[in-house]
C-alpha positions in Angstrom: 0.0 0.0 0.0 1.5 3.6 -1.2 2.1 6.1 2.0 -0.1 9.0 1.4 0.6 12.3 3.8 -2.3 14.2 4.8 -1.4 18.1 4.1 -1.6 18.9 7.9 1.0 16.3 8.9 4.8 16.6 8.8 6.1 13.7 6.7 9.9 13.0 6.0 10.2 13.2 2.5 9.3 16.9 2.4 12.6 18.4 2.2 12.4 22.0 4.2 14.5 25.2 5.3 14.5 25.9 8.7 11.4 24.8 11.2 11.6 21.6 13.1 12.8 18.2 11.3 10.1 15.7 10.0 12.1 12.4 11.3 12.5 9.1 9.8 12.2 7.2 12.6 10.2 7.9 15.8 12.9 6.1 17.9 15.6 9.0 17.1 14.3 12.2 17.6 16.9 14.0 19.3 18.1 17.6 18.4 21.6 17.8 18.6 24.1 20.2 20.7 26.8 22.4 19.9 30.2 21.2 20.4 31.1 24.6 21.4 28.7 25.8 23.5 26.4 22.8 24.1 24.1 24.2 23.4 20.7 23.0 21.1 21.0 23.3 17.7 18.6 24.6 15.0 17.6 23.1 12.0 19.3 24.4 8.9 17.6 22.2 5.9 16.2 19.0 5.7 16.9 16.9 2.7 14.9 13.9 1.3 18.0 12.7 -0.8 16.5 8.8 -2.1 19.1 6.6 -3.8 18.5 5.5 -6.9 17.6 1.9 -7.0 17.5 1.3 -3.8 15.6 0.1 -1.1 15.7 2.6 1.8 13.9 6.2 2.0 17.3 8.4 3.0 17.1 11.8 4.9 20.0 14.3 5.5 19.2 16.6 8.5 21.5 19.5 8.4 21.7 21.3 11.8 23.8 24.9 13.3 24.5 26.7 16.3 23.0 30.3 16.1 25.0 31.3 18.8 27.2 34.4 17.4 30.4 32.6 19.2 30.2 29.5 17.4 30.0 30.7 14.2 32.7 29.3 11.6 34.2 26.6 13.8 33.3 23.1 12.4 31.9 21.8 16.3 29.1 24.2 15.4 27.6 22.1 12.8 26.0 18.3 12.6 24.6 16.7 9.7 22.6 13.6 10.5 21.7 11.1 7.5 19.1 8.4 8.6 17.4 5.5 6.5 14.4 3.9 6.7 13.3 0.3 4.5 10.7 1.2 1.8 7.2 -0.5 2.9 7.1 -0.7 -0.7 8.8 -3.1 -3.1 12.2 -3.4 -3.1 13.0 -1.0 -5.9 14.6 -2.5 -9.5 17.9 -1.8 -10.7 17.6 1.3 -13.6 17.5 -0.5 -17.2 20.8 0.7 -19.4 19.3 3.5 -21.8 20.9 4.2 -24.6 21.8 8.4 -24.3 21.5 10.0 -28.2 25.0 11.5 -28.8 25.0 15.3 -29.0 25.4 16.3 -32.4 28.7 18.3 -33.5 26.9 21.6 -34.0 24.7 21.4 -30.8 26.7 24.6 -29.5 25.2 26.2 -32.6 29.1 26.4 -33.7 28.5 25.6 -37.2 24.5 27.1 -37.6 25.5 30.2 -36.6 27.5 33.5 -37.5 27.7 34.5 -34.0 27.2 38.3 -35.0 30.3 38.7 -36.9 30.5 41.2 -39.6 26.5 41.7 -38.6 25.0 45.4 -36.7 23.7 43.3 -33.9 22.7 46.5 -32.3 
């Protein structure tokens, strides 16, 4: 059965600036702390970043210390990436696709005069 999100409820794969993270899991839903200051940090972006061909919904959580002191030092920041099975079936690897070559004058090298000799204005 397909997961369907009702509009008034948070749902991971909504990928958002700022606010409070949708979670993956309801077993982790701690916000981090500042290695600097200790202490909690806000919600940057949240990320719904799937993998092609596979199996698991993945989520990157990116999280920052507002605090004015901790600014540009690396202990300030957290990124959290968190994956969840699919309830659905297990996804199938992509099928090769040919790709149509470009053509040589795709640049419009060879069509076109490129102004010269022209009163383009």
């Amino acid at each position: 059965e397909p997961i369907t999100k009702s509009p008034s409820v948070p749902y991971f794969t909504d990928s958002l600036l700022g606010g409070s993270p949708h979670w993956l899991s309801a077993n982790y839903q701690q916000t981090p702390v500042c290695g600097v200051c200790g202490g909690a940090m806000t919600l940057i972006t949240q990320i719904y970043a799937p993998l092609v061909a596979s199996p698991h919904h993945r989520v990157l959580h990116v999280f920052a210390c507002v605090v004015s002191s901790c600014q540009n030092k690396s202990e300030s920041w957290c990124v959290i990436r968190s994956l969840a099975e699919c309830q659905t079936e297990t996804a199938a690897p992509l099928e090769d696709t040919p790709v149509e070559q470009p053509q040589q004058d795709d640049w419009g090298v060879e069509s076109d005069d490129w102004g010269v000799g022209g009163d383009d204005w």
